[in-house]
C-alpha positions, 0 to 999 in steps of 0.5 A: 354780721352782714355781708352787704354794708350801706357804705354811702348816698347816692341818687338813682333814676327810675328804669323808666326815667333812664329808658326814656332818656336814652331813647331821646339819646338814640333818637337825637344822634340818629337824627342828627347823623341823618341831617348832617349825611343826607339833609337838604344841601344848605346852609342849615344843614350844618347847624341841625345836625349839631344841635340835636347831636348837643342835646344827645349830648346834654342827656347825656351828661345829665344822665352821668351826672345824675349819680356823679354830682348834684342831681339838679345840675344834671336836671338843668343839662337835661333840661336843656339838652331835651328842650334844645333838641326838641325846639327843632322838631317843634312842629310834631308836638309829641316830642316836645310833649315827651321832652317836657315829660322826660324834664318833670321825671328827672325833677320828681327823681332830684327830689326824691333824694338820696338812698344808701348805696349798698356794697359788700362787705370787706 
């Protein structure tokens, strides 16, 4: 008898797919953080600052609902948490290279389907 038993299925993300999204966590709430403190003293300001902290945010849930729910809900939040993010740095074309990147892995990790989730025994 074995003492690891497949008890359900589940989905999981590549390392790389995960890695990659929480340095676009980190870097929209550092952003974010940074516009709403230190910013230009306008009217713009304000607005910045919550749409990058929304799509930190969006990745986020994305992440945590990857596992917890449909892998596609989590796709579209990822979806658009990184794209909304992104829409505001347009200009430097890598992050909105990168984003779109961050999009197909979590697409290609949806369709994977899922695998046994392994547990011990009891």
């Amino acid at each position: 008898m074995s003492a690891l038993a497949p008890t359900s299925q589940t989905h999981a993300l590549p390392r790389y797919t995960l890695w990659l999204a929480w340095i676009f966590i980190a870097g929209f709430v550092v952003v974010g953080v940074y516009e709403a403190a230190f910013g230009p003293a306008d009217a713009h300001r304000g607005l910045v600052a919550i749409i990058f902290l929304a799509g930190a945010v969006l990745i986020a849930a994305g992440l945590f609902a990857f596992r917890r729910t449909s892998p596609w809900v989590a796709v579209a939040l990822v979806t658009v948490g990184a794209l909304g993010g992104s829409s505001m740095v347009w200009w430097t074309l890598g992050v909105p290279i990168v984003a779109i990147a961050l999009i197909v892995l979590m697409v290609l990790g949806a369709r994977r389907g899922p695998s046994l989730a392994v547990k011990p025994a009891a």
